[in-house]
N, C-alpha and C positions, 0 to 999 in steps of 0.2 A: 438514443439522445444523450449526447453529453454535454454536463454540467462544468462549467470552468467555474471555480470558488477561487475566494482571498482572503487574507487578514492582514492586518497592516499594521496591529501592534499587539503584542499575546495576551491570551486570555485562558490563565490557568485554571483548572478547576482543584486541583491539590489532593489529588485522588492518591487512596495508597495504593501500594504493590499487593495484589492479593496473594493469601497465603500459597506456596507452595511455588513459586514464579521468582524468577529473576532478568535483571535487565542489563545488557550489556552489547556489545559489542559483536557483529556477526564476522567471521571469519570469511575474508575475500576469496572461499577457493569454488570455483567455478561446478562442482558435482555440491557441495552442500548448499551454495544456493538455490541452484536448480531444484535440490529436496525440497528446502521449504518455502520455496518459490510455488512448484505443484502443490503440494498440502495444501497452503493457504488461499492459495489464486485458483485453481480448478473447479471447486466449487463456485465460483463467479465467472467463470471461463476465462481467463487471466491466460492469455496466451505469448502475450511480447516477447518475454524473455525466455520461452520457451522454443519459440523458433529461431533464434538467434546459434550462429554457431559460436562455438566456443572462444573464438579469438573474439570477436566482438563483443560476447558478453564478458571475457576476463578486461578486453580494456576498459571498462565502463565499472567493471567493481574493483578493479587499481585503482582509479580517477582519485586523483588526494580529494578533489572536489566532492565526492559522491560516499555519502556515508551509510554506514550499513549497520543497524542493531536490531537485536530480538527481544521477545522475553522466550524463556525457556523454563523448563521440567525435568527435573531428572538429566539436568545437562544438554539437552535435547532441544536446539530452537522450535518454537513453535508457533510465534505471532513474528511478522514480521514488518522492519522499518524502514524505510530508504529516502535518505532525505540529497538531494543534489544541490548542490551551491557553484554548477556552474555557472550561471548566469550573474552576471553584477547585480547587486544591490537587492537579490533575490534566492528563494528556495524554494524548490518545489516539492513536495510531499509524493518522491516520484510511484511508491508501492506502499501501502501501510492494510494490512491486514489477518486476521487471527483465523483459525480454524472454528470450524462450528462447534464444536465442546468448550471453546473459551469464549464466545459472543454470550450476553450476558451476562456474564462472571468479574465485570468491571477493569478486566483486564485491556479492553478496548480504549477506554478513558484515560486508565492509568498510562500506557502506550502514547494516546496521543498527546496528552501533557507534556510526555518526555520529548514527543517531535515537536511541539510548539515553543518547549524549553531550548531546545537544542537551535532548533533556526534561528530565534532571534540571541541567541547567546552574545553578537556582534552587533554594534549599532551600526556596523555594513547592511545587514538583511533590512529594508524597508517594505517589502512582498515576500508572506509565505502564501502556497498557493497547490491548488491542485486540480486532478480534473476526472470525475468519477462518470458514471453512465450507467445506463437502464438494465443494463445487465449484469450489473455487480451487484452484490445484497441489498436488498430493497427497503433495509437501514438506514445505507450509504450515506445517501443525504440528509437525510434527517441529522442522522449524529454528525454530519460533518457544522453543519449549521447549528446545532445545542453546542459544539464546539469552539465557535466563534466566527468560523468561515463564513463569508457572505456572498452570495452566487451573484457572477459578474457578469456573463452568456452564456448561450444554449445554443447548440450546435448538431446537427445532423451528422454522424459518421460511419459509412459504412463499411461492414468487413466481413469477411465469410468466416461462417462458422463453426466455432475449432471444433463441436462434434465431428464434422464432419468433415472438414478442411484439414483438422492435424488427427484426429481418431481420438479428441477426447471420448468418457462415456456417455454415452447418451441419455445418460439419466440425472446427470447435474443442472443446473440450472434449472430446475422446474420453470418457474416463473417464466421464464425465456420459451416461447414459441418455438419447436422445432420444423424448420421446413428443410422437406429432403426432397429435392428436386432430382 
């Protein structure tokens, strides 16, 4: 089941940087996303931009439209951002996600503050917006909503499962029913 959310004007929480993390800007090269594209996204089965071959996903992280930032450790991305301004008068919150050692550690807040700073930075953006599902951390929505987000529809989508369809491992997702047909 997924969830399409919006906000339609920010709503900061002013959360700091937790200690030891920093926020910046992720490098467009197409093997360092893929890293911390899997770290972050695997454990949710995050699969998109993992199937994706390389040309298609370098032109979508060139896109001047399409912006890309982390926090990191030790120099090392490990939550990740993506925010897209293709669309007129809008942004979508296309990836935003941390690793399970940084869920709880406020680092998720802090993160999102920076994406809800970042999209409306323009009084072009009148929609930022996103679209989460039942299989992503069972968080998700919750904090997207403490966030400011307001669920706009609900939506049936179906897709085969990257256990099993890409050889994720089969032991992610708990929450997630596995059916091996």
């Amino acid at each position: 089941v997924v969830t399409d959310l919006e906000m339609t004007s920010p709503r900061l929480r002013h959360v700091p940087l937790p200690e030891g993390l920093t926020f910046g800007t992720l490098p467009r090269d197409v093997p360092g996303y893929r890293d911390v594209f899997s770290r972050v996204g695997q454990p949710w089965l995050w699969y998109g931009r993992s199937v994706m071959d390389d040309a298609a996903l370098s032109a979508i992280l060139t896109d001047p439209a399409v912006h890309l930032f982390a926090l990191s450790k030790d120099g090392r991305a490990e939550a990740l951002l993506e925010l897209d301004f293709r669309e007129s008068g809008a942004c979508e919150l296309a990836y935003f996600g941390l690793p399970p050692a940084l869920i709880g550690s406020g680092a998720g807040a802090y993160l999102m503050d920076q994406a809800i700073a970042k999209a409306f930075e323009t009084d072009a953006v009148r929609r930022f917006h996103l679209h989460t599902c039942t299989i992503d951390s069972p968080q998700a929505l919750g904090f997207y909503r403490r966030s400011g987000f307001a669920p706009i529809r609900q939506r049936i989508e179906i897709a085969d499962d990257p256990r099993i369809a890409h050889g994720y491992d089969r032991a992610l997702a708990p929450h997630v029913p596995l059916i091996d047909i």
